[in-house]
C-alpha positions as CSV (number, residue, x, y, z in Angstrom):
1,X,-52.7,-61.4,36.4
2,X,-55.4,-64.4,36.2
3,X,-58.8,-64.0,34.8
4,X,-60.1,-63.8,37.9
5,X,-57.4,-60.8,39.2
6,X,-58.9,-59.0,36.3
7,X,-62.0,-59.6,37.3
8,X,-62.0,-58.6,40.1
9,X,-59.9,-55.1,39.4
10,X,-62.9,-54.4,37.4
11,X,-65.6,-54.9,39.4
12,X,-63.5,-52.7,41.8
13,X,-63.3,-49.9,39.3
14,X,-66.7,-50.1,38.0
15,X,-67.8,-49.5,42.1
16,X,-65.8,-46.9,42.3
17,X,-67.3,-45.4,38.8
18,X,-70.7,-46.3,40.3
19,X,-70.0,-44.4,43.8
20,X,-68.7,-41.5,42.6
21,X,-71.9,-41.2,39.9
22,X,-73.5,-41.3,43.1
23,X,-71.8,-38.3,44.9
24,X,-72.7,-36.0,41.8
25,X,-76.0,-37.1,42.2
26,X,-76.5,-36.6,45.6
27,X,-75.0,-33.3,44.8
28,X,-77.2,-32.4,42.4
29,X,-80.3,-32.7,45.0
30,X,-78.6,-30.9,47.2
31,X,-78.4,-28.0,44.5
32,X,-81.8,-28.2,44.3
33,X,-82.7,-27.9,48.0
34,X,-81.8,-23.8,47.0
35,X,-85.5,-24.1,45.2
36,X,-86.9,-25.4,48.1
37,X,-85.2,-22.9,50.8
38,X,-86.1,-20.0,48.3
39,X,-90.0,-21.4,47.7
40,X,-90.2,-21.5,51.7
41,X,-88.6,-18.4,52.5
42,X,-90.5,-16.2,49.8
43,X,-93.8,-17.6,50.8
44,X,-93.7,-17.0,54.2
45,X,-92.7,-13.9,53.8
46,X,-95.0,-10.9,53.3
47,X,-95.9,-10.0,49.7
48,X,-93.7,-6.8,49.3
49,X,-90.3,-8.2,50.4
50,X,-90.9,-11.5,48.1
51,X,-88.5,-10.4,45.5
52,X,-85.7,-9.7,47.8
53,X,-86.1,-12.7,50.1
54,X,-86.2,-14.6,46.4
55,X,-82.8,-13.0,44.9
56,X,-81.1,-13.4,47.9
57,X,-81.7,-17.4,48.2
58,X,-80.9,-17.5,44.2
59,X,-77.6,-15.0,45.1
60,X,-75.9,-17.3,47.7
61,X,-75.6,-19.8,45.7
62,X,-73.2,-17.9,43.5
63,X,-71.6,-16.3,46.0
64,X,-71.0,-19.1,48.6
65,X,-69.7,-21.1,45.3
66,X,-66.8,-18.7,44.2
67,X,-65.7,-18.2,47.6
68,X,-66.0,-22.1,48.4
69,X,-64.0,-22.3,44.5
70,X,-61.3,-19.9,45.1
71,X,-60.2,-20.2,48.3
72,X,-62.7,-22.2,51.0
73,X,-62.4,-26.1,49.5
74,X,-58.3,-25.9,50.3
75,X,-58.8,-24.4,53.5
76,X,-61.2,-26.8,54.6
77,X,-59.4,-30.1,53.1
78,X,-56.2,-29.2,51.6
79,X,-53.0,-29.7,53.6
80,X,-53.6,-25.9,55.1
81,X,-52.0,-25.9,58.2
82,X,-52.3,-22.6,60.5
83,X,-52.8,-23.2,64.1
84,X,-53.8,-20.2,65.3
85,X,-57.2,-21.3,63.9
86,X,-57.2,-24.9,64.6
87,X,-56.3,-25.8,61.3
88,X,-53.4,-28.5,62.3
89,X,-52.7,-31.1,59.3
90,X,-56.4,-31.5,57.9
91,X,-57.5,-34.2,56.2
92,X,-54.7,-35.0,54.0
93,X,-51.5,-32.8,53.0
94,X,-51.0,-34.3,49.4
95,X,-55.2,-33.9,49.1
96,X,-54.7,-30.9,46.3
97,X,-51.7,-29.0,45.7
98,X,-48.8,-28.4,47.4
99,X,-49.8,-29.2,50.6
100,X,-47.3,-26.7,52.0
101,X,-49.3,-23.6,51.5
102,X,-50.0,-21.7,55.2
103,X,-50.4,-18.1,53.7
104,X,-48.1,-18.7,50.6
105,X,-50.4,-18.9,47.7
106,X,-48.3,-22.1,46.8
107,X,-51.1,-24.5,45.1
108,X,-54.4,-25.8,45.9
109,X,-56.1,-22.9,45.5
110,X,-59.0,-22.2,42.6
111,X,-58.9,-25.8,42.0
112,X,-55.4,-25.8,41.1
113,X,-53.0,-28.3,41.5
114,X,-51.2,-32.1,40.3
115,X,-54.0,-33.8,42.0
116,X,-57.7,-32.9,41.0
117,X,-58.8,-35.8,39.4
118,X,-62.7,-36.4,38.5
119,X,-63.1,-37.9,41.8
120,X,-61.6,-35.0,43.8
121,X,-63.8,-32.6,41.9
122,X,-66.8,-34.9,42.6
123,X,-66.0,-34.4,46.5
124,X,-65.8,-30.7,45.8
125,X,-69.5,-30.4,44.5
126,X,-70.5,-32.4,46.9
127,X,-68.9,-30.7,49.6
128,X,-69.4,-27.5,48.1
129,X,-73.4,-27.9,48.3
130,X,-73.5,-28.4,52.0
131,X,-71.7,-25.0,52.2
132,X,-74.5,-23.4,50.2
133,X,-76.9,-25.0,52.5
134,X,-75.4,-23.5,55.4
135,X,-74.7,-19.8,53.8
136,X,-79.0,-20.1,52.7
137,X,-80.1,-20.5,56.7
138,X,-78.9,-17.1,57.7
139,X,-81.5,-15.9,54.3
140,X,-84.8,-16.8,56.2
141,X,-83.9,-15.6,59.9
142,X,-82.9,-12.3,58.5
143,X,-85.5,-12.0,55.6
144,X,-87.1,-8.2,55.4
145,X,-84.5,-6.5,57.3
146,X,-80.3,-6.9,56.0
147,X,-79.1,-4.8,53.4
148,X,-78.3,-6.2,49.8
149,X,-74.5,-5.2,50.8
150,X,-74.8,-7.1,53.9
151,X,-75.5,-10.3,52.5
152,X,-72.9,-10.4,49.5
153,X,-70.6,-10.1,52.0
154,X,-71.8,-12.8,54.1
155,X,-72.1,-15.3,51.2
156,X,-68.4,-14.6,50.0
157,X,-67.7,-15.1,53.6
158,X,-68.9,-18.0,54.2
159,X,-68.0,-19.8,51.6
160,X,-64.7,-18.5,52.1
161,X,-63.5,-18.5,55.2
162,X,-66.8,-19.2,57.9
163,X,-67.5,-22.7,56.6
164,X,-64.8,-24.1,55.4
165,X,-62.8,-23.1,58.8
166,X,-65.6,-25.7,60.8
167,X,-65.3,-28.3,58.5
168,X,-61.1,-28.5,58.2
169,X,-62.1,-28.6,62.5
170,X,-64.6,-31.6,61.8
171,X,-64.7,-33.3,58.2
172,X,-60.9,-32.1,57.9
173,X,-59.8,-34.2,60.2
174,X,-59.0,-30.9,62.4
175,X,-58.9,-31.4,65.8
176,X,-62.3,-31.6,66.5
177,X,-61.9,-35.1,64.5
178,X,-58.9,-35.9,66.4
179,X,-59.9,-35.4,70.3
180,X,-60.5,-39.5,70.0
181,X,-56.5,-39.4,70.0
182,X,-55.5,-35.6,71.8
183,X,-58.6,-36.4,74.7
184,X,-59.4,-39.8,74.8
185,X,-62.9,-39.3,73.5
186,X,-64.0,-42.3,71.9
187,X,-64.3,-41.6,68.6
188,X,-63.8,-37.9,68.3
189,X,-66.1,-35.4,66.8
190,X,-68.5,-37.6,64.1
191,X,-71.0,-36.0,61.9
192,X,-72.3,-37.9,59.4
193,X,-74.8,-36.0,57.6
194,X,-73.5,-32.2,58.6
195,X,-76.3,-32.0,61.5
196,X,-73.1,-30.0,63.2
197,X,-71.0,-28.9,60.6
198,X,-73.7,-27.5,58.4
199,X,-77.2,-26.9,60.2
200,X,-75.6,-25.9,63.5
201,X,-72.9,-23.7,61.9
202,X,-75.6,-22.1,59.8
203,X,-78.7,-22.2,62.8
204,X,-75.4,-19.8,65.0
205,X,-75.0,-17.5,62.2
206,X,-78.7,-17.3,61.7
207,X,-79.1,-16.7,65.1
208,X,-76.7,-14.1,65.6
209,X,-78.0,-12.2,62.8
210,X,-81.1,-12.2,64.1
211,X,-80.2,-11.0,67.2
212,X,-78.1,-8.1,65.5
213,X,-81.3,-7.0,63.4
214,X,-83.8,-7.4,65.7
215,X,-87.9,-8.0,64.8
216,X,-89.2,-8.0,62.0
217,X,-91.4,-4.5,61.6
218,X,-95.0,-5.1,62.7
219,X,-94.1,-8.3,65.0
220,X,-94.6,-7.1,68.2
221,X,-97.3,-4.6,69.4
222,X,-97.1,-2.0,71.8
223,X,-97.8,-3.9,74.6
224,X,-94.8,-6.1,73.4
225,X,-97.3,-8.9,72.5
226,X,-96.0,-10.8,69.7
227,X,-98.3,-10.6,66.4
228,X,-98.5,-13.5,64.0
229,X,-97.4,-12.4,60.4
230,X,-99.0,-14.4,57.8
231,X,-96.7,-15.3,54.9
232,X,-98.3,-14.4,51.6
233,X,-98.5,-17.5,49.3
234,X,-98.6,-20.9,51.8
235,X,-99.1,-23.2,48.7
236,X,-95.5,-22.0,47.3
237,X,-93.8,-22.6,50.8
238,X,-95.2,-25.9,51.1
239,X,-94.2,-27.0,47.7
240,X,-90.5,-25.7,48.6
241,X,-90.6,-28.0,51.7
242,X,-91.5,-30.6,49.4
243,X,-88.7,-30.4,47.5
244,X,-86.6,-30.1,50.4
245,X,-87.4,-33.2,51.2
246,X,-86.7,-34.8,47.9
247,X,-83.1,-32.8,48.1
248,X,-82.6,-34.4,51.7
249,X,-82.9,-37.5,50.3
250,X,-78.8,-36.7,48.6
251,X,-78.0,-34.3,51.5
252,X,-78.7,-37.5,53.6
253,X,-78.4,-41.0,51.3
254,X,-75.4,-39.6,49.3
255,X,-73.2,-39.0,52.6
256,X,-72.5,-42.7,52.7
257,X,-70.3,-41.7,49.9
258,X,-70.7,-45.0,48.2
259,X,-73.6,-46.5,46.2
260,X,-72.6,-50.0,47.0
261,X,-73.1,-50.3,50.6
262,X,-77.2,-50.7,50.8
263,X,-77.4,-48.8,54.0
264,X,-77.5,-45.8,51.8
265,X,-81.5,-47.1,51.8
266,X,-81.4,-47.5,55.4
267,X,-80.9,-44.1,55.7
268,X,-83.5,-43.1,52.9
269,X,-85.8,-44.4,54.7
270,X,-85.0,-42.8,58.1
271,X,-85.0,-39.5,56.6
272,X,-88.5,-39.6,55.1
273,X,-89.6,-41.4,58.3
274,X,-88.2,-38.0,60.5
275,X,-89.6,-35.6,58.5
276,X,-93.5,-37.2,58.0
277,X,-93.2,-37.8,62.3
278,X,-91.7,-33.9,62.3
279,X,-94.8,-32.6,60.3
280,X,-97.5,-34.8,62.0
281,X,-96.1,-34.1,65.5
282,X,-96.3,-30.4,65.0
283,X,-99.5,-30.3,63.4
284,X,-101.2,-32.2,66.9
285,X,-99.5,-29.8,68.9
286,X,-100.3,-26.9,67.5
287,X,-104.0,-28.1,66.9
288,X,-104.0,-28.8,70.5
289,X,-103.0,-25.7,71.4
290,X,-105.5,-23.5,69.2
291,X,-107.9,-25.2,67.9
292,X,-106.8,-25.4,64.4
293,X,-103.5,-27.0,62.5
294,X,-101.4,-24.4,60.7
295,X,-99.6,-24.7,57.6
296,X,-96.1,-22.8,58.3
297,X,-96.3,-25.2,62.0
298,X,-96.0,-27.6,59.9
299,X,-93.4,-26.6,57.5
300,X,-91.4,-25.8,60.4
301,X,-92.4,-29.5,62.1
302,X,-91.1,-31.1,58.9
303,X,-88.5,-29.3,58.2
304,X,-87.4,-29.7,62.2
305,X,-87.1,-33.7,61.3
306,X,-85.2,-33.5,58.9
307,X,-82.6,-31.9,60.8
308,X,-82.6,-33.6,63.6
């Protein structure tokens, strides 16, 4: 090989080394978005349930991770193949494992497996951070009312099986990711950042287990009027949407999945920009409406941005 052959192998590996330092850090803010979510939720919520609204955003974590570790990162981009649940040659059968597992524990599983190199298990924490994100959503809509019980199930759950199911559809190269070929839709299902995959998947769930639970005790009057509940310590929810946004910066930046293309800034910048026009927007709006601008309006406003 000439000098410059070598050369340029090197530069190639040292990229690679570079990207994949990249992914752990973007990671690693992710992570930290559970301060945030837990800051938020425990501050607007009232005073008494604080501690229970706190352990369960510092629980799912744990929980979301095991089931993610044992069982959800195969299922989700191993070479699972099952199609009663959509789950028709994902991403890659030779990804970990076997790739010839359906329901025979055959490889792949726990991390097991020939191929789970540093760079796999880079794509694992990364991967394995947007589920936590979307097993913590559910923790706010349903804060003061499920049952300790409830929730451990529903982070094993969806790390397990609820997630990881939607992303072998999407991010698996399911066949959400291949109606560009089986429907003739352009480019098939694309989602970048996990708008879909993770804050959709999580907004359902959250949803639904509102619905289920019902009201919060105390939100509605007799009349059926709805009654504003205050949470208890503002200046601790707005320094978790604070570090939200510092943790969007890897949920977002970091899904470009390499530190050498510079649109990684491009979309930086477009995340910060969304979530300052989310909070301003809401703050007019709602000062418009009564008189005054409210702190959890804009929470929500910024955190609405960042989202979208």
């Amino acid at each position: 090989m000439t000098k410059r052959g070598i050369m340029n192998s090197d530069v190639t590996v040292l990229g690679a080394q570079i990207s994949l330092l990249w992914i752990v850090i973007g990671a690693a803010l992710v992570v930290f978005m559970q301060a945030g979510f837990a800051l938020v939720e425990t501050g607007l919520c009232r005073a008494r349930h604080a501690a229970h609204v706190a352990s369960t955003n510092f629980a799912v974590f744990g929980l979301g991770f095991v089931g993610f570790f044992l069982i959800g990162f195969p299922l989700a981009f191993g070479g699972f193949s099952y199609s009663a649940f959509g789950l028709d040659a994902p991403v890659g059968e030779a990804l970990i494992g076997s790739g010839n597992w359906v329901f025979a524990w055959g490889g792949g599983w726990a991390l097991s497996g020939g191929n789970i190199t540093p760079a796999l298990l880079g794509f694992f924490l990364y991967m394995a951070a947007f589920m936590d994100t979307t097993a913590t959503i559910p923790t706010g809509s349903m804060a003061e009312r499920w049952k300790w019980g409830s929730f451990v199930i529903w982070g094993l759950f969806c790390g397990g099986i609820y997630y990881p199911i939607i992303a072998a559809w999407t991010w698996g190269g399911g066949w959400l990711a291949k109606t560009w070929a089986t429907m003739s839709l352009g480019a098939g299902y694309v989602d970048f950042a996990g708008s879909g995959v993770v804050h959709m998947v999580g907004g359902v769930a959250a949803l639904t287990g509102a619905m289920v639970l019902g009201p919060r005790i105390g939100k509605y009057d007799k009349k059926g009027n709805a009654i504003t509940i205050a949470g208890h310590d503002i200046p601790m929810a707005m320094l978790g949407t604070f570090i939200l946004l510092f943790g969007w910066f890897g949920f977002n930046a970091a899904s470009t999945f390499s530190a050498t293309d510079v649109q990684f800034a491009t979309v930086a910048a477009n995340t910060a920009i969304a979530g300052a026009f989310g909070a301003v927007t809401s703050m007019f709006w709602i000062t418009r409406r009564t008189g005054k601008p409210d702190p959890a309006m804009m929470i929500n406003g910024m955190l609405a941005g960042l989202v979208a």
